[in-house]
Phi, psi and omega in degrees: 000134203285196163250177198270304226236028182295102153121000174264146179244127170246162174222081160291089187256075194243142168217175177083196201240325185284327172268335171308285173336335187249333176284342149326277176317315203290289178330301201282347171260023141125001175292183226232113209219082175269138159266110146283128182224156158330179168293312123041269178109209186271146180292279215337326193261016154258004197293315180211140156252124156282320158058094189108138206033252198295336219248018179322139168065021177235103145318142172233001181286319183322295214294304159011278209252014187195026161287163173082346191275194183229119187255117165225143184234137165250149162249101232268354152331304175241169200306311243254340189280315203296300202322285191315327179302303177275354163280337178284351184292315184311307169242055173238160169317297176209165183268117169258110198203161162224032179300176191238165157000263192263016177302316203304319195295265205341343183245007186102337183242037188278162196316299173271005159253006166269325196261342158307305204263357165194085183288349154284007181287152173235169213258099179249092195265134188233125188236190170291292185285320207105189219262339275197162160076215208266318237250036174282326178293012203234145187288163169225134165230164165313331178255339183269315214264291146308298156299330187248309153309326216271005181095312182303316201286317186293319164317311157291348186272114199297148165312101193104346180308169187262344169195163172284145197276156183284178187279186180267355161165176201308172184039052190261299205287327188311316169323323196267330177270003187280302194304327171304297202289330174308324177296295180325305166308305194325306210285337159260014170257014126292336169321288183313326177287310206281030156191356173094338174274116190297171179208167199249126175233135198217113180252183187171130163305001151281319231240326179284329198297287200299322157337294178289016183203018145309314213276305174301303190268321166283334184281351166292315181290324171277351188257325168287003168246348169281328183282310175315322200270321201224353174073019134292148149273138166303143204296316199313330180272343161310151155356102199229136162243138176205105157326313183264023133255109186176178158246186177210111165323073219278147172322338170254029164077020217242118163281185121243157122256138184251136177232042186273087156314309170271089180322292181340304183288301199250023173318290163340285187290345168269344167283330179292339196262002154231062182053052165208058168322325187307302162353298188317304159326334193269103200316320176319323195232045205254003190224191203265320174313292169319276205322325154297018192235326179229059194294322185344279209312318198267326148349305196278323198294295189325293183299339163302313179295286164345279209301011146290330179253143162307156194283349173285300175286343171283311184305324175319298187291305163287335168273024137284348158241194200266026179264133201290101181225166172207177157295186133244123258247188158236131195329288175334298136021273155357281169319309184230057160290132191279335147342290158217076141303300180310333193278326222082003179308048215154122177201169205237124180263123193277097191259008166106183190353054171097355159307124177225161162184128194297121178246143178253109163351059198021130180294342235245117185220182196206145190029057168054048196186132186295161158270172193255129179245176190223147203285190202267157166276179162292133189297155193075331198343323199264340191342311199266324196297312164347282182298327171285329207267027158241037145098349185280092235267166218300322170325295198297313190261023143302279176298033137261353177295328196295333197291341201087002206243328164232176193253000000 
């Protein structure tokens, strides 16, 4: 199957993991994905290693945030390198980068000399802050910028915890904001075909954190003006307890969480299925009122009934009623959850000599079909193909190698 995005060309000049993340998507739904790295290369591909046994010599953050693509190293310092970026710029679709401000003018490739050469492009930048205000120039990362500014941190952190808590592990913000900014590209380059015209799309780990902390930060915000205005919560925002949203802890040290929003409805059917029908009996719990009166008690009664069960048997019990519940995974988890095994979220990329390793999908899929994924390239990898297909025949790119500008 071909990809929805079959016949687009990116020219992705990026590092680190958040703008590599949306050419990752852009790449696994069928574009066309040149990476420029540095002489260097991307700090990825030294960052973690496994460096043992099967997988000895697979980066994996590396492999992560740049599969499917096409590897070119430039030195982008000198002209003859700038020179390459825009001619591969003339016929490509969109621009990719996270380079900041002003590296992007100093080096040549900044909004308007990519747009000298191809004023339909579309221009696409992923920053810390955004493109805009006092702070556009200044760099970002996911746990500072996304995780800790963006609200999310604070947000998790129990009240009396001893520090604020860390993200759950590297790029957790960078993911969401590489797929937001992927989504933004899609969307103009439906513009450009329906009218020809490019457009400057600008995503930022700031801008995704608060997308995802609406719910949380306007609902702080209307409850701080409510109390200001009448020295109250609206009754609707008050104190709500629901025993069956919550989690519970199984005899092997095992979670579930439940999420049945109407407690009323599936009360019932979750004490018979974990064997504790007796409740039901119990004047405390015996109307929708009691029960919000004594939300504690069935809390407390429930996790004895869980920590009674094996983590099997709690799953076992709860898929006999209809109330909306799951596990909770442990990352490792993940790789052979069988749902997605079934979806393809998961597919183990074949690196040669008996090497393999499960890498997980864009969440975004098309026609009901996974992408088939393939490993990141090598550095230089891709060079003569690159290079040939913007006229440059073995002379011309001996000499920009002799030149320094490629590597």
């Amino acid at each position: 199957m071909s990809g929805v995005l079959e016949g687009i060309k990116v020219i992705e000049v990026s590092a680190w993991a958040y703008v590599p993340s949306a050419g990752v998507a852009l790449a696994e739904w069928g574009a066309e994905v040149i990476k420029i790295e540095p002489p260097t290369g991307d700090p990825m591909r030294g960052l973690v290693n496994a460096g043992v046994g099967p997988m000895d010599g697979i980066v994996f953050p590396w492999e992560l945030w740049n599969r499917g693509k096409k590897g070119l190293a430039l030195d982008l310092t000198k002209p003859e390198a700038t020179e390459i970026v825009l001619r591969l710029c003339e016929e490509a679709d969109v621009f990719l980068t996270s380079y900041l401000p002003p590296v992007r003018q100093k080096l040549g490739i900044d909004l308007d000399a990519v747009r000298a050469r191809n004023p339909a492009i579309v221009y696409a930048t992923g920053t810390g802050q955004g493109a805009r205000g006092p702070e556009s120039d200044k760099g970002g990362y996911d746990s500072i910028t996304f995780w800790s500014r963006g609200g999310v941190c604070a947000a998790v952190t129990p009240p009396g915890h001893p520090q604020p808590i860390g993200m759950p592990g590297g790029a957790f913000g960078d993911s969401m904001s590489g797929m937001s900014l992927a989504g933004g590209i899609a969307a103009a380059l439906v513009k450009k075909l329906r009218t020809g015209e490019g457009s400057i799309v600008d995503g930022s780990l700031l801008g995704t954190a608060m997308w995802t902390m609406q719910m949380p930060a306007v609902g702080t915000a209307v409850a701080k003006a409510a109390i200001e205005a009448t020295g109250k919560l609206p009754a609707a925002m008050g104190p709500v307890a629901n025993p069956l949203v919550n989690t519970y802890r199984t005899s092997d040290d095992r979670w579930v969480a439940l999420c049945m929003l109407q407690p009323d409805r599936y009360f019932e059917g979750v004490v018979r299925a974990v064997g504790r029908a007796d409740m039901l009996d119990d004047p405390r719990f015996a109307t929708p009122q009691e029960r919000a009166a004594h939300s504690a008690e069935i809390v407390s009664e429930l996790q004895s009934a869980f920590g009674a069960l094996s983590f099997d048997e709690a799953r076992t019990a709860l898929g006999s009623q209809p109330g909306q519940w799951d596990v909770v995974n442990h990352p490792i988890d993940l790789v052979t959850d069988p749902q997605a095994v079934a979806n393809g979220f998961v597919q183990e990329v074949d690196y040669g000599e008996g090497r393999s390793m499960p890498v997980f999908t864009s969440p975004v899929h098309f026609d009901r079909t996974a992408p088939e994924l393939s490993p990141a390239p090598d550095f230089c990898g891709d060079t003569d193909e690159i290079l040939e297909s913007i006229g440059m025949d073995e002379d011309a790119v001996l000499a920009a190698k002799i030149a320094g500008a490629v590597i």
